[in-house]
N, CA, C and O atoms as a DFTB+ gen file, in Angstrom:
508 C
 N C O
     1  1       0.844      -1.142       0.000
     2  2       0.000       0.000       0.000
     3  2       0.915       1.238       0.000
     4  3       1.820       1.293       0.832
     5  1       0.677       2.531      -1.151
     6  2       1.335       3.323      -1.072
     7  2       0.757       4.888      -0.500
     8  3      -0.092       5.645      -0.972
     9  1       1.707       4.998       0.842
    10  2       1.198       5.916       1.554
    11  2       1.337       7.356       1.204
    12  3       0.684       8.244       1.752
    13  1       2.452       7.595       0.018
    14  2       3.023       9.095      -0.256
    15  2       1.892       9.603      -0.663
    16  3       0.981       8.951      -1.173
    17  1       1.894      11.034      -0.419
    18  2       1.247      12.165      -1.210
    19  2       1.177      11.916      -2.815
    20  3       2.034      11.506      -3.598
    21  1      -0.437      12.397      -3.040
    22  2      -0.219      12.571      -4.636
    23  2       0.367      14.075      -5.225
    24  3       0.021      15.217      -4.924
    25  1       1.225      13.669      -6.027
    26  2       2.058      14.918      -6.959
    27  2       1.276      16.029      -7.274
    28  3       0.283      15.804      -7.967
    29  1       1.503      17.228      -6.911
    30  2       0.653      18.558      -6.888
    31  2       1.070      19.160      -8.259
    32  3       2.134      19.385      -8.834
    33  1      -0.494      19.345      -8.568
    34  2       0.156      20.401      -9.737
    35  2       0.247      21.539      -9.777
    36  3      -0.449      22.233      -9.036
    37  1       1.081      22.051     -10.603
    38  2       1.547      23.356     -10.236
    39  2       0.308      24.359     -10.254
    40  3      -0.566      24.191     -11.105
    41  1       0.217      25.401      -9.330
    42  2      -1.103      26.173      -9.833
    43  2      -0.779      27.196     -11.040
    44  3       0.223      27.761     -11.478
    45  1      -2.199      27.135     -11.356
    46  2      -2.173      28.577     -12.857
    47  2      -1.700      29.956     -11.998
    48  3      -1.695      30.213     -10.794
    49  1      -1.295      30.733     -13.228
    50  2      -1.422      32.229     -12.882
    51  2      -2.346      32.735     -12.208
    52  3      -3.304      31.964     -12.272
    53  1      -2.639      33.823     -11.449
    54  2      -3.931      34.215     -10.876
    55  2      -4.503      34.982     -11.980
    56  3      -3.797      35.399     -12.899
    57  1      -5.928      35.204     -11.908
    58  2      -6.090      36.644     -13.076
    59  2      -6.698      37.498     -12.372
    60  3      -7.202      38.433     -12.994
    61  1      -6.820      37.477     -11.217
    62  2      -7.504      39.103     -10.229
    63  2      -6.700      39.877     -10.177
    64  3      -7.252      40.785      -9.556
    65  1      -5.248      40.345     -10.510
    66  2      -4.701      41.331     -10.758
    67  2      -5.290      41.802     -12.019
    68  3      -5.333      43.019     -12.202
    69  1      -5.628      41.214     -12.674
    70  2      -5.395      41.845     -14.025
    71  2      -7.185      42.267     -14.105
    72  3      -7.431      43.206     -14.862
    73  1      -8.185      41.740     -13.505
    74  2      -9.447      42.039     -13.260
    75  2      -9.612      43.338     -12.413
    76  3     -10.490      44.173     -12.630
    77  1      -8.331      43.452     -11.056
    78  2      -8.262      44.828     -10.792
    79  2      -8.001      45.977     -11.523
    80  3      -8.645      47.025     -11.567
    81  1      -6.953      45.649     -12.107
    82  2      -6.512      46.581     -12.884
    83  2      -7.770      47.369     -14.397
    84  3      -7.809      48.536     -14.788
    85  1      -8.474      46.353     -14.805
    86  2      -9.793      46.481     -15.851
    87  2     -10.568      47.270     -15.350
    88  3     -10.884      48.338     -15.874
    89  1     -11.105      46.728     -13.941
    90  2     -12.284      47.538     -13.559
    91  2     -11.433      49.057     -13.152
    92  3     -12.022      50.094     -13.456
    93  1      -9.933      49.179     -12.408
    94  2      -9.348      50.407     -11.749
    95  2     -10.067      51.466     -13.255
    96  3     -10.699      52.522     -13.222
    97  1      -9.654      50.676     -14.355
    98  2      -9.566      51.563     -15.498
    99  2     -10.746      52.063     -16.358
   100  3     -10.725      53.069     -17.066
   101  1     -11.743      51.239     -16.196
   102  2     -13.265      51.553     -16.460
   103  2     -14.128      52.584     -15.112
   104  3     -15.208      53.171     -15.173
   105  1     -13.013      52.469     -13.832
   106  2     -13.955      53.784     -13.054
   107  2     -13.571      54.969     -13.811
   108  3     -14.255      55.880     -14.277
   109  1     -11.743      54.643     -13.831
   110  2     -11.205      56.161     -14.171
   111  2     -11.720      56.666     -14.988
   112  3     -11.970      57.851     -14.765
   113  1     -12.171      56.093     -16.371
   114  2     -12.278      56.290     -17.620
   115  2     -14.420      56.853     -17.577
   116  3     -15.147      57.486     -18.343
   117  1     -14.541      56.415     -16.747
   118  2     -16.200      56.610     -16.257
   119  2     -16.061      57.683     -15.688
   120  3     -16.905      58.494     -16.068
   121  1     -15.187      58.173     -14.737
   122  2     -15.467      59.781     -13.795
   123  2     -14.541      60.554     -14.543
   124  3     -14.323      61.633     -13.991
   125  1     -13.815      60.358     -15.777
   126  2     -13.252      61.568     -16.139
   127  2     -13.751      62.020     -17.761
   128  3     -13.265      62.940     -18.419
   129  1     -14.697      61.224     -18.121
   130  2     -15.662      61.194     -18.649
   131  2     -16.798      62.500     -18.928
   132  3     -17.312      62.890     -17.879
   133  1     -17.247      63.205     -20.146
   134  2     -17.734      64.106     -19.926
   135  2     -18.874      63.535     -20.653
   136  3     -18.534      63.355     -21.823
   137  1     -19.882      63.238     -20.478
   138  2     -21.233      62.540     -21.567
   139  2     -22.099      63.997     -21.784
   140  3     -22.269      64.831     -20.895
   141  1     -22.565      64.089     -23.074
   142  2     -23.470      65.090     -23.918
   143  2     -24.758      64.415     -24.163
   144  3     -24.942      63.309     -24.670
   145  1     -25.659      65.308     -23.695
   146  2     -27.047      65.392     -24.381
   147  2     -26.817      65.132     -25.940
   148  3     -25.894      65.635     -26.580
   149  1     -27.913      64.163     -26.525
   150  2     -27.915      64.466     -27.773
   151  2     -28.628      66.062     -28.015
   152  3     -28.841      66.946     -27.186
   153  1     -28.892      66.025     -29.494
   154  2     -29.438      67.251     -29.901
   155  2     -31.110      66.990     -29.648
   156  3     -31.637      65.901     -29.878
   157  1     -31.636      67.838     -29.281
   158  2     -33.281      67.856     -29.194
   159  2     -33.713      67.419     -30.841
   160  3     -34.576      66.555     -30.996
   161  1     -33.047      68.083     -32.064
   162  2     -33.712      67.853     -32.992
   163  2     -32.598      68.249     -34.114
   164  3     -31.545      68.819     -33.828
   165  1     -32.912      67.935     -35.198
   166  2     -31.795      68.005     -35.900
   167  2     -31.206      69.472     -36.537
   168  3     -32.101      69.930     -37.247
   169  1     -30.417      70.069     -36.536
   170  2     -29.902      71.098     -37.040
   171  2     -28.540      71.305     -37.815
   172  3     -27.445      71.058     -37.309
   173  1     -28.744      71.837     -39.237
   174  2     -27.863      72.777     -39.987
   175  2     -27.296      73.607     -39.307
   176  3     -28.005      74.504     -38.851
   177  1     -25.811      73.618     -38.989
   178  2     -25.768      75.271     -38.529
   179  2     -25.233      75.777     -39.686
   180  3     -24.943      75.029     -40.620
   181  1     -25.046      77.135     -39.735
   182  2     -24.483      77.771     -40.849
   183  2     -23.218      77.562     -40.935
   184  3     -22.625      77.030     -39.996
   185  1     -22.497      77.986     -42.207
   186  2     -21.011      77.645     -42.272
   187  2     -20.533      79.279     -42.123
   188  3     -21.265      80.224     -41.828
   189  1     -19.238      79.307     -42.386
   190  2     -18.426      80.539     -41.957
   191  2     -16.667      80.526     -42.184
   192  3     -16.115      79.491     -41.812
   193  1     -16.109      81.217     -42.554
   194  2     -14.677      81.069     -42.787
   195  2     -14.017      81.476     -41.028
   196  3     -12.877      81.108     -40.744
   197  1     -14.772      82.149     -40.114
   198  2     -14.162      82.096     -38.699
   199  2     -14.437      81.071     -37.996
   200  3     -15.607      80.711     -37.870
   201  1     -13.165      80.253     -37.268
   202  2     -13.691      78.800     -36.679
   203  2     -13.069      78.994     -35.309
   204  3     -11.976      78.430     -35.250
   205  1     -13.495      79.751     -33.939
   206  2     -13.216      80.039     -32.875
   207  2     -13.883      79.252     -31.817
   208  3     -15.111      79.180     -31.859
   209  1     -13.009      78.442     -30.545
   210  2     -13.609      78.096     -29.949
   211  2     -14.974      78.915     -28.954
   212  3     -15.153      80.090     -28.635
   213  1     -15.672      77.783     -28.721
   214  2     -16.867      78.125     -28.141
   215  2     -16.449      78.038     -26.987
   216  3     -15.493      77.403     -26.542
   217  1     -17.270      78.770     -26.432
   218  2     -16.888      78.942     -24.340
   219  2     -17.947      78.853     -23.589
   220  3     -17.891      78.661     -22.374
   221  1     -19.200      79.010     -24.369
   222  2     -20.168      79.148     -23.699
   223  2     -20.508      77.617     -22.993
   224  3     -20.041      76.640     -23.579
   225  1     -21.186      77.427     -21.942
   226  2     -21.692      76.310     -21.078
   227  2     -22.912      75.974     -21.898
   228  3     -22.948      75.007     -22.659
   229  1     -23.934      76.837     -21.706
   230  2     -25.112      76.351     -21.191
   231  2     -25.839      76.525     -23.452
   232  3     -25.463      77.444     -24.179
   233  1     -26.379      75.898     -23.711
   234  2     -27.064      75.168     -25.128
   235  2     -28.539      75.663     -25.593
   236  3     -29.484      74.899     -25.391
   237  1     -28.732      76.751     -26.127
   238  2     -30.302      76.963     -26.781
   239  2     -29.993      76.298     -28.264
   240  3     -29.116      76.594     -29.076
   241  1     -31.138      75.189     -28.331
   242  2     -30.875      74.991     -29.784
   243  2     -32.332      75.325     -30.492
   244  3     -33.430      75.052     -30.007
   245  1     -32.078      75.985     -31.767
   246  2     -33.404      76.106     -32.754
   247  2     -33.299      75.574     -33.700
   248  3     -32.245      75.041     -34.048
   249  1     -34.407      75.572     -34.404
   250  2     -35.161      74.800     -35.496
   251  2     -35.115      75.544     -36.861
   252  3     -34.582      76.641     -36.692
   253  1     -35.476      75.344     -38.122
   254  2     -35.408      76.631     -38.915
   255  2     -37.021      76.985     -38.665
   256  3     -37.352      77.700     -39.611
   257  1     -38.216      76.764     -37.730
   258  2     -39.219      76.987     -37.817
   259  2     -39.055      77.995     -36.885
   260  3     -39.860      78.907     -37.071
   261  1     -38.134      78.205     -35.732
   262  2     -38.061      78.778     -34.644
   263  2     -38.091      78.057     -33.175
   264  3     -37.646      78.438     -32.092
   265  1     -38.700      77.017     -33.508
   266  2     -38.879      76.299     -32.010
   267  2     -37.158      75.959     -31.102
   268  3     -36.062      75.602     -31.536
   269  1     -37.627      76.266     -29.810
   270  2     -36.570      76.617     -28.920
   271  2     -36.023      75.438     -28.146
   272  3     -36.278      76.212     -27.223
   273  1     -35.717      74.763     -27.804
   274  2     -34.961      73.691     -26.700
   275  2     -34.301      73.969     -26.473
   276  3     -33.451      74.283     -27.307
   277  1     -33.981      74.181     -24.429
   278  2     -32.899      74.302     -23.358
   279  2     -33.162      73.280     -22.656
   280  3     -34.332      73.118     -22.311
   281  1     -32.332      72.494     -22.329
   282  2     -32.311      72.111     -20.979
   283  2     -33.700      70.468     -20.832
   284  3     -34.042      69.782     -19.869
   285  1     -34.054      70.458     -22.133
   286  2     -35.218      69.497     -21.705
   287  2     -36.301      69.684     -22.187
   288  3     -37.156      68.912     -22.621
   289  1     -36.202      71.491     -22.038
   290  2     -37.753      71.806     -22.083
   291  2     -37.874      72.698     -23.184
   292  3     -36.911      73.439     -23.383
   293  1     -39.211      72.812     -24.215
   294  2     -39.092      73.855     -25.104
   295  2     -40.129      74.243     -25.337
   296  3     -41.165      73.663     -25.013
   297  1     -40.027      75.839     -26.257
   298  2     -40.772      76.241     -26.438
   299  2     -40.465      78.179     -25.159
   300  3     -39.384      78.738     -24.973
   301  1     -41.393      78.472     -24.786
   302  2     -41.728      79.521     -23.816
   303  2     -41.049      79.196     -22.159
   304  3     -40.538      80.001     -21.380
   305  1     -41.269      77.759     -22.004
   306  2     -40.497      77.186     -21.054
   307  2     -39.103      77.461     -20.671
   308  3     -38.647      77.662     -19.546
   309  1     -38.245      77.420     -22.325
   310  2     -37.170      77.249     -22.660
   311  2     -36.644      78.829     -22.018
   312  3     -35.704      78.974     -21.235
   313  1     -37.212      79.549     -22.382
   314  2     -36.962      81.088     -22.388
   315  2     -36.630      81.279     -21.060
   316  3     -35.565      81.791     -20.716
   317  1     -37.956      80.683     -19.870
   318  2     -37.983      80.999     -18.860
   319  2     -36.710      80.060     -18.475
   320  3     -35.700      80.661     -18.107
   321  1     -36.677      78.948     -18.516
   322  2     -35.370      78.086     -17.724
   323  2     -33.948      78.914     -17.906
   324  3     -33.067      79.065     -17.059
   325  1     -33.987      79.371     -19.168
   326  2     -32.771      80.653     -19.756
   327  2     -32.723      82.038     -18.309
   328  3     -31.873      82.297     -17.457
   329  1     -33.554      82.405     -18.508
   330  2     -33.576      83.664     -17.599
   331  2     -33.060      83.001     -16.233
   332  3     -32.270      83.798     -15.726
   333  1     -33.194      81.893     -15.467
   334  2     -33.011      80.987     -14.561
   335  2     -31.219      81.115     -14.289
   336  3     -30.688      81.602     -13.291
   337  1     -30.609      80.594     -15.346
   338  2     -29.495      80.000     -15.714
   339  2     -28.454      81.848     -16.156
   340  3     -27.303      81.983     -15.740
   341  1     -29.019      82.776     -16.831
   342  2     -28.037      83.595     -16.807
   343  2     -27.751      84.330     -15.552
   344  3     -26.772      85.070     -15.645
   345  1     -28.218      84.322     -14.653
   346  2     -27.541      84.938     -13.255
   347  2     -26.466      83.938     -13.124
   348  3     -25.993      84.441     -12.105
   349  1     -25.849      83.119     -13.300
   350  2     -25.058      82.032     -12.963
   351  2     -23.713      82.568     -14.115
   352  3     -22.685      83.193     -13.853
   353  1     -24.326      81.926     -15.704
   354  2     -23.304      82.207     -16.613
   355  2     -24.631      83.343     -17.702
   356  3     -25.844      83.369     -17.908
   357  1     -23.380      84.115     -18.114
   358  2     -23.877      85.595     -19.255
   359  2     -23.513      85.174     -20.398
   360  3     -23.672      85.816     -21.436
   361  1     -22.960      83.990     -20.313
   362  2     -22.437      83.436     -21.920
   363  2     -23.416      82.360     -22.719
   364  3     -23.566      81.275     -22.157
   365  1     -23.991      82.539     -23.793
   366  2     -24.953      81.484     -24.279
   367  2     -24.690      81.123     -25.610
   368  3     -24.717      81.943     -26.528
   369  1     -24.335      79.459     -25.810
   370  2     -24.418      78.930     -26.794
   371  2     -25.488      78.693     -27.576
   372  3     -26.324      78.085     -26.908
   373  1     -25.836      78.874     -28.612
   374  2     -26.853      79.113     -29.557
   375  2     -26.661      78.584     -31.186
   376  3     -26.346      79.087     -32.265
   377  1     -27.057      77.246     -30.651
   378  2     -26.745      76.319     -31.973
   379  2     -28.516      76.433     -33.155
   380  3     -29.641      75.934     -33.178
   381  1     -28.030      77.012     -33.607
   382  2     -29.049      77.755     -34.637
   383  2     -29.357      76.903     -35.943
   384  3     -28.327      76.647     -36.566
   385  1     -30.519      76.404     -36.509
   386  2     -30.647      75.996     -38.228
   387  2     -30.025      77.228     -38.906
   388  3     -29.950      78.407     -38.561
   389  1     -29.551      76.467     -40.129
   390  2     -29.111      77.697     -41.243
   391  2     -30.361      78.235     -41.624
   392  3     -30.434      79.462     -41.684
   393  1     -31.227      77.648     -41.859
   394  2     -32.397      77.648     -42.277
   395  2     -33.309      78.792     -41.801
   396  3     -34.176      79.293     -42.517
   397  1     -32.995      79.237     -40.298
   398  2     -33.752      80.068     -39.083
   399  2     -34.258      81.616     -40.423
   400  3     -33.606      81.556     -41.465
   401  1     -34.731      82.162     -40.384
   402  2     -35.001      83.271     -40.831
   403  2     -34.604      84.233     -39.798
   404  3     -34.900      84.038     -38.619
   405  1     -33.963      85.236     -40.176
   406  2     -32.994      86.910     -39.886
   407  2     -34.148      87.864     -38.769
   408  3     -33.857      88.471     -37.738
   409  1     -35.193      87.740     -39.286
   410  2     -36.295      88.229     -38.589
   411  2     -36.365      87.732     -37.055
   412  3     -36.113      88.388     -36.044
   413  1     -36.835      86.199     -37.181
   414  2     -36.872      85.522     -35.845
   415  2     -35.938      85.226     -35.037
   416  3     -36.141      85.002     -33.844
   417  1     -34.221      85.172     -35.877
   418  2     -32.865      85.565     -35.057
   419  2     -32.895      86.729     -34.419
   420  3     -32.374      86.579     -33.313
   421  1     -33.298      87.937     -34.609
   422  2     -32.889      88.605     -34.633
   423  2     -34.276      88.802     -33.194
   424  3     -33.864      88.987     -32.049
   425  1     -35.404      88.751     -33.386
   426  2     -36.218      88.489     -32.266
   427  2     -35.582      87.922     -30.993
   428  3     -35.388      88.405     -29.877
   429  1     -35.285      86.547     -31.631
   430  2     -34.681      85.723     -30.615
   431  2     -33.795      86.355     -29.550
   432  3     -34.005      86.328     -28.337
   433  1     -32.642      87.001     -30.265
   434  2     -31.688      87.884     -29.692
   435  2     -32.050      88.889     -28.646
   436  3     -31.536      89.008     -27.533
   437  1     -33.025      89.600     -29.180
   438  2     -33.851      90.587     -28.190
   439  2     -34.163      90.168     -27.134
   440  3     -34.101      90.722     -26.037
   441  1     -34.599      88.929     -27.471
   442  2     -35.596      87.790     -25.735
   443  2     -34.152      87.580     -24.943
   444  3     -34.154      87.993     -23.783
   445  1     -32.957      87.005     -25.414
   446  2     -32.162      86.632     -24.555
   447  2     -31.114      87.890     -23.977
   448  3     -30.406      87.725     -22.984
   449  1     -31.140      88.919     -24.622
   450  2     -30.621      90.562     -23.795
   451  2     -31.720      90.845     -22.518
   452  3     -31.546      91.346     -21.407
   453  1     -32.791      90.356     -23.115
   454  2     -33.882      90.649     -22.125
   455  2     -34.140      89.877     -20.587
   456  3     -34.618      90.221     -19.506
   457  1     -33.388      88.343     -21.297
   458  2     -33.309      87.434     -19.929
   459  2     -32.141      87.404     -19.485
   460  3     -31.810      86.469     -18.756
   461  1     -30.990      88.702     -19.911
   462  2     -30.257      88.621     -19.184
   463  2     -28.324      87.898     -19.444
   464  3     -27.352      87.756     -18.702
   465  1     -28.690      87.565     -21.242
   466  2     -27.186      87.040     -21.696
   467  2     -26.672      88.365     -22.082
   468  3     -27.395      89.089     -22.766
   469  1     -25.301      88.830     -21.654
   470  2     -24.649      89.280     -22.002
   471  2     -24.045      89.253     -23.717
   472  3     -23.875      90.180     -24.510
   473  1     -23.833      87.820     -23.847
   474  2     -23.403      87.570     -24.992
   475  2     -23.401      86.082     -24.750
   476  3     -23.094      85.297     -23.852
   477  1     -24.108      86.059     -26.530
   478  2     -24.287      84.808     -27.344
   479  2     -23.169      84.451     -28.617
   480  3     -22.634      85.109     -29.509
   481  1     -23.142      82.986     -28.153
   482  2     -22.147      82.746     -29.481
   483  2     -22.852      81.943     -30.686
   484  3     -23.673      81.027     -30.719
   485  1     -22.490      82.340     -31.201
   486  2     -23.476      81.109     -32.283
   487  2     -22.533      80.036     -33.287
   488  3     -21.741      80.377     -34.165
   489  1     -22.931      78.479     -32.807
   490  2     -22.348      77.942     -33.507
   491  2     -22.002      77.357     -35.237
   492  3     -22.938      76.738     -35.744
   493  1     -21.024      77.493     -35.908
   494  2     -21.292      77.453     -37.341
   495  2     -20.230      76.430     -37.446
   496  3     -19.353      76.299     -36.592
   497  1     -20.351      75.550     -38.747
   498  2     -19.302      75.223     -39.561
   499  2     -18.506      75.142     -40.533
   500  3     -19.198      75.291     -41.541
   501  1     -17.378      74.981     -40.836
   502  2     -16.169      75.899     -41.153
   503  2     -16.525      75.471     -42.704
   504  3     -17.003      74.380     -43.014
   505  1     -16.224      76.463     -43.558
   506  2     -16.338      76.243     -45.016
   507  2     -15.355      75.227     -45.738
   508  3     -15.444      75.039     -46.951
């Protein structure tokens, strides 16, 4: 009768280092992370031979019909959530249809001096 031990096999590599290291890199890559709203609706912006970064934070986007989306909400809503938001920042991004008619820009503009933007940038793309 043979009493010895049976022959051990060698163990595998571990792989929880390397499972730490995956997930370490999917938090980092998760909190340094900046995620965007899509667009409320689809828009042309105009083109332009000046291509300057934008600074502004906060996003009014229009339609070429005129209709407004900030923040979620649109329409008259939009205006008011705006007036909300410029005591904070005076800078407003204003991603516009090419399409918008000069008249209702130019309206538009009036409403947001009125709620309080200092200055609007409007976004275009480069020719």
């Amino acid at each position: 009768m043979d009493l010895t031990d049976a022959p051990r096999r060698p163990r595998a590599e571990s792989i929880v280092p390397m499972i730490n290291v995956v997930f370490l890199l999917l938090i980092f890559f998760l909190m340094t992370s900046r995620l965007a709203q899509p667009d409320p609706f689809e828009i042309t912006p105009p083109t332009a031979d000046l291509d300057a970064p934008v600074e502004a934070e906060a996003t009014l986007y229009v339609d070429k019909t005129g209709r407004l989306s900030f923040d979620g909400v649109e329409g008259d809503a939009a205006l008011a959530r705006l007036a909300q938001v410029s005591a904070s920042d005076a800078v407003l991004q204003l991603r516009a249809d090419s399409a918008l008619e000069a008249a209702k820009a130019a309206a538009l503009l009036k409403d947001l001096s009125a709620a309080g933007f200092a200055r609007v940038e409007l976004v275009v793309s480069p020719k």
